[in-house]
C-alpha positions, 0 to 999 in steps of 0.5 A: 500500500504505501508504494501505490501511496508514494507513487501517487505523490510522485505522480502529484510532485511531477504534475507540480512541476510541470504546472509550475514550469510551463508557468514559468515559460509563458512568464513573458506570453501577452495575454498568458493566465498561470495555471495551479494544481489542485490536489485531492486525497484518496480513501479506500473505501467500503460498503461502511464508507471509510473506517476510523483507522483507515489511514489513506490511500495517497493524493491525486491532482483534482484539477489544474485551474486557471487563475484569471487575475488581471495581468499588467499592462505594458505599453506598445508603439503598435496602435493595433496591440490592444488590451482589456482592463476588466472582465471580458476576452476578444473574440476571435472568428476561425478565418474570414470563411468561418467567422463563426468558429469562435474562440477568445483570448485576452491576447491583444497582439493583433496585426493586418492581413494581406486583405485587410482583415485583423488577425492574430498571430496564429491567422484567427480574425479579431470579430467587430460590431459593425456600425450604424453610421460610419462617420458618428459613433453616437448612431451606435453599433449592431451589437447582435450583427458581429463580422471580422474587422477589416482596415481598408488601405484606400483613399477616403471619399471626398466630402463636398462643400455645403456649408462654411462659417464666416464671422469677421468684424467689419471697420465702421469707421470706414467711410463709405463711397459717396459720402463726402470726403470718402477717398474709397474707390468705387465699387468695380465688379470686374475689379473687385480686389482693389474696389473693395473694402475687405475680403476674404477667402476659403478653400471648398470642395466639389464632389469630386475633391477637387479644390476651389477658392471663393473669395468674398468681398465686402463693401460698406454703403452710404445708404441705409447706414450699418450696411455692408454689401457682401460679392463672391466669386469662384476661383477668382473669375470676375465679375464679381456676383453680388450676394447680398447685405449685411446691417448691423445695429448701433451697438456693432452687432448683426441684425438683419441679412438681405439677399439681393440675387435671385440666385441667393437666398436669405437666412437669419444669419446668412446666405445660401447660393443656390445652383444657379448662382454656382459654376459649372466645375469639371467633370460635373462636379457639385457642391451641396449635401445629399440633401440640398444639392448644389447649393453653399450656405454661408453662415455670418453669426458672430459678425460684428462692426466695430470701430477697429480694423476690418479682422476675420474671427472664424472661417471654416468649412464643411468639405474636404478632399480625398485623402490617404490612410495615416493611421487607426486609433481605437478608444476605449469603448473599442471602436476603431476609426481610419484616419486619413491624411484629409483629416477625415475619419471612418468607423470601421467598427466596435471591438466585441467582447464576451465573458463567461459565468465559469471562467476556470470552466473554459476549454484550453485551446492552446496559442492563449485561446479558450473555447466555451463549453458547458462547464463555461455557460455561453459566452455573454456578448457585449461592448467594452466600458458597458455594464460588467465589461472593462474597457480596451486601451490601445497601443498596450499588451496585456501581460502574463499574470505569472509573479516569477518568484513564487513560481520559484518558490513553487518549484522548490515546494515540488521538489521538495514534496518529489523527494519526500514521496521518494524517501516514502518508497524508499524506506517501504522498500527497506522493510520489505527486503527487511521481511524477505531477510527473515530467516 
């Protein structure tokens, strides 16, 4: 008895060992959770169940348990390395053919395939929420709708011109053309540069990326007083078209804008430039949104006329070229976004995450990869930085939860406990050669 006894210890040392060194190879796996052996006695039993005297029959290893503690989190330069802080594992597709053979991981170190996709080092797909609306993460995702994530290296499409914003100070103490002792030119369409009284000008763009100058330009009037009258003209041609009038009141400040071409029309603080009042661009080009098409509103609010030299505040506008993909970034919600070198972005999707009822219950897949089972429960689904989930950082690893020093501590406590069994057997070994000595 006390053979089988010692061998079950030798064989219980030896699982030690093994558990303890594979921890100590995998102490520098990203995404790594070291395992413990667990042990549990053995009795010979009978019928009665064990008797009193019954001193025991060895021990034996009950399970080899994960230890899903949070591992630290040590920064990268790669914008695709990611790491969860929290509950929940990626959750990885087989390949692109087989999205829905899934396992998860806690392995954040992911790269780009010769097609796009994200994968990890062993060819499996980082699995994504695709987006509702591709340019506003507010518009959610389709959490019930996951597919593998893909980073397209095309250009971004060209976005056209609807809208820009123009809030500049305009000089009162100019004195307008026909008031006597006015020096200023007078207003000349076919030379607007020079005639007028201030401009300015801004970069827009047609739907096919191209670029154009609109340049504005004011000119105050003598007649009603506080009044500007406001000329564009696209990419400099001449003449200038008149656009319309901006009054302000006795305090300096925007009151009324009036349109004074029927190819423009007036809002409370600006003025749109309706089809007929635009161009015709190469190729067909427009400007406008889907749903106000051909069309440049201008919007003035914040303008003012203030007895200091003509100043522009603000000018911006809504379009932009084509541009090139510089980079991906992902927050910690998970969603990922292309960036362009246009300053665009598109959301290419949301990183999903799962978590288990039983996390020591899930299947060991090997290459830091777990399958869920019944012992598991089935995987819940869900958004990081949302209910029970913790959140993504990018451009971090995950690192393996192994502390080295006790792990070594272990190796001795195995050793130890190896050598004990084997002095075990060895003195039952000395008794029985000391029966089989008896004369």
């Amino acid at each position: 008895m006390t053979f089988t006894t010692g061998l079950s210890g030798l064989s219980a040392a030896q699982n030690m060992l093994s558990v303890t060194s594979n921890n100590l190879a995998n102490a520098q796996t990203a995404g790594f959770k070291q395992s413990r052996s667990e042990f549990q006695d053995v009795y010979s039993t009978t019928v009665a169940g064990v008797a009193k005297t019954t001193p025991g029959a060895g021990g034996k290893v009950g399970n080899v348990a994960q230890q899903f503690t949070q591992g630290n989190l040590n920064f990268t330069e790669n914008s695709l390395d990611l790491a969860v802080s929290g509950e929940g594992f990626f959750v990885l597709g087989l390949n692109v053919n087989s999205p829905n053979a899934r396992s998860f991981t806690r392995d954040g170190q992911f790269h780009v395939d010769d097609n796009g996709y994200v994968v990890n080092n062993t060819g499996n797909v980082l699995m994504a929420y695709k987006p509702n609306d591709t340019t506003n993460a507010a518009a959610g995702f389709s959490t019930g709708l996951m597919n593998p994530l893909r980073i397209t290296t095309g250009q971004s499409q060209p976005k056209a011109t609807s809208s820009a914003t123009t809030a500049l100070n305009l000089n009162s103490s100019l004195v307008a053309n026909g008031v006597a002792g006015s020096t200023a030119p007078v207003w000349n369409a076919a030379s607007p540069t020079t005639t007028a009284d201030y401009q300015t000008s801004v970069t827009v763009y047609d739907s096919q990326g191209g670029s154009h100058t609109l340049s504005s330009y004011y000119k105050k009037q003598a007649a009603p007083g506080n009044t500007w009258n406001v000329y564009y003209a696209f990419d400099g041609a001449t003449p200038a078209n008149n656009m319309g009038q901006l009054t302000f009141n006795s305090s300096g400040a925007l009151t009324t804008v009036t349109s004074t071409n029927a190819n423009v029309t007036a809002t409370t603080t600006g003025l749109t430039i309706t089809a007929a009042g635009i161009p015709a661009f190469t190729g067909g080009a427009t400007l406008g949104s889907a749903t106000n098409a051909n069309s440049l509103a201008i919007d003035f609010a914040g303008s003012t006329q203030y007895g200091t030299a003509s100043s522009l505040n603000t000018l911006s506008q809504d379009g932009y070229a084509s541009g090139n993909l510089i980079g991906v970034s992902t927050d910690e919600h998970g969603v990922v976004s292309a960036k362009y070198s246009n300053g665009a972005s598109t959301i290419l999707g949301e990183v999903a995450l799962a978590r288990f009822q039983n996390n020591q219950g899930l299947t060991k897949l090997g290459d830091s990869r777990w399958a869920e089972n019944t012992s598991s429960g089935s995987a819940v689904y869900g958004e990081a930085g949302v209910g029970d989930f913790g959140v993504i950082h990018a451009g971090a690893l995950e690192a393996s939860n192994v502390d080295m020093a006790t792990q070594l501590v272990q190796l001795i406590v195995a050793q130890q406990m190896y050598q004990a069994n084997t002095q075990s057997i060895q003195t039952q070994n000395q008794i029985m050669q000391s029966v089989l000595n008896v004369r």
